[in-house]
N, C-alpha and C positions, 0 to 999 in steps of 0.2 A: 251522424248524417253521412252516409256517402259519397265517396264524387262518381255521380249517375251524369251525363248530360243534361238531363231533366229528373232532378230528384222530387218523390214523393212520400207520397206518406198517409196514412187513412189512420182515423180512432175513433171511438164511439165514445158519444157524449148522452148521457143520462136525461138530458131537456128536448122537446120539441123543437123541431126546425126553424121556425119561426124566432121561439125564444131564442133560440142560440144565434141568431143572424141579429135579433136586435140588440140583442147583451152585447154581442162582437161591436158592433156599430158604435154602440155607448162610450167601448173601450176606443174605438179607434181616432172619435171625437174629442176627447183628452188630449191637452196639450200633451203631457210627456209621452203618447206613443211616437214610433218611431216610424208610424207610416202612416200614408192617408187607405184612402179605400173609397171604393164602388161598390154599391150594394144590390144585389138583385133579386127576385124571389125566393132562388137558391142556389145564387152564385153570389159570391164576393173576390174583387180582384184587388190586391192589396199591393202598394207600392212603396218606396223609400221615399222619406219625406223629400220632396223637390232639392230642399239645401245640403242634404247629405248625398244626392245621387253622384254617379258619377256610369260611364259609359257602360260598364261593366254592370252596375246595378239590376239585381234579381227582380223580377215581380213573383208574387204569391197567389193563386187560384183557387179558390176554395169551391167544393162544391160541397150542397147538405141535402144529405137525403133523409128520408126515413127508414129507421131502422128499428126493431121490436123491442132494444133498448133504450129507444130514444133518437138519437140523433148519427148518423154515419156522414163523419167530416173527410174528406179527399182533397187533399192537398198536392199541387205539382208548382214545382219552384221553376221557372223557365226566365229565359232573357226576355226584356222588353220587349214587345212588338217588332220593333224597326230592326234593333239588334240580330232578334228571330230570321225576319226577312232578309237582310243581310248573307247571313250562313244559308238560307234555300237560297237564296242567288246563287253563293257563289258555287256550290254544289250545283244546282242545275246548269249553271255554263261551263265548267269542268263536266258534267256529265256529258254533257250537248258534244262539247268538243271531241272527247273523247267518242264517241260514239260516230261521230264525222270523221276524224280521222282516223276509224276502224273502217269505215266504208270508204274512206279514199284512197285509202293504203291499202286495201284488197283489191280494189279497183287497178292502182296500179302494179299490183303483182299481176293478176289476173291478165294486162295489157303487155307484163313482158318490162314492166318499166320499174326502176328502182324503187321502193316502196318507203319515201323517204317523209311520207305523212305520217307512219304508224309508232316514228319518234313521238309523235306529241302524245300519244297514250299512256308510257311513262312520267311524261312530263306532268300530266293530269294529275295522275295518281299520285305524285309526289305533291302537287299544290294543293292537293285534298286532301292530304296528310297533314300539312301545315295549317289547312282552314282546322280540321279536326284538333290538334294539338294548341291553336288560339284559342277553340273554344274549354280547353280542359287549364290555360291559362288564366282566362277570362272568369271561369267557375272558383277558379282558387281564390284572384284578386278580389273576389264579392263572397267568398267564402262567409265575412266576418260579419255583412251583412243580412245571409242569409238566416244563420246561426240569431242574430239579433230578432227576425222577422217570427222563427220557429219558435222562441223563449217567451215573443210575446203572444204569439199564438196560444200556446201550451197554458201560459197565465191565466189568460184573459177565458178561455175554455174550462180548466179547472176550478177558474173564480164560478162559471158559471154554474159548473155541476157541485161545487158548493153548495150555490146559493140554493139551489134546486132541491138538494140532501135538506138543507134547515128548514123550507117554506114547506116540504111534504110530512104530512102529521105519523108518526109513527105509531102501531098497533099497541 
């Protein structure tokens, strides 16, 4: 797996849409999974069990389409909702600013006056360096989660195109 900001991942699974949403569901219902999960006609959001989260914790998105083999899983690993909103915050009021203090600081060039707003545009881009590198932090520290979320995936999907392989009657 990558370190992407938002890692993904697509594979195709041998069962109908359907099937594979409720086989996933079956697994995720079991005490020893490692996540809970949302289920929906062809989305499933998948998260760390409450007692194992911790700030940094990934959630897992699935989408299921159909595909002429069967099933086309899409998978994107991203932070928690709040976490998410957190980073467009903070990137939109560094941008905000940065953008204000482009127009204030040409403003005051333009008037002949010391342009001592167009400091903070550096400054921006340095604290949006530092939100950018928390987040490539943040991705590391839930690394070991993620990894965990992907193996159960991977199982619990292969259990299915198993089970799919033995129940289809051969020629």
């Amino acid at each position: 797996m990558s370190l992407q900001i938002r890692p993904t991942f697509q594979e195709v699974i041998p069962c109908a849409p359907a099937k594979v949403i409720r086989y996933l569901k079956r697994e995720v219902i079991q005490q020893q999974a490692p996540c809970t999960g949302n289920f929906y006609d062809q989305h499933a959001i998948l998260n760390v069990r409450e007692e194992d989260q911790h700030f940094w914790s990934p959630q897992l998105s699935l989408d299921f389409e159909s595909h002429r083999d069967g099933t086309l899983v899409r998978g994107l690993f991203a932070p928690r909702p709040s976490v998410w909103t957190m980073y467009v915050a903070a990137y939109a009021i560094l941008g905000f600013s940065g953008i204000i203090a482009l127009l204030f600081g040409t403003s005051q060039m333009s008037l002949g006056m010391s342009a001592t707003a167009l400091w903070v545009i550096p400054f921006a881009g340095i604290l949006a360096a530092f939100v950018y590198g928390t987040a490539w932090i943040g991705q590391r520290l839930s690394r070991s989660q993620m990894v965990e979320l992907r193996a159960f995936i991977d199982r619990a999907l292969s259990d299915c195109a198993l089970r799919e392989a033995e129940s289809t009657p051969t020629p």
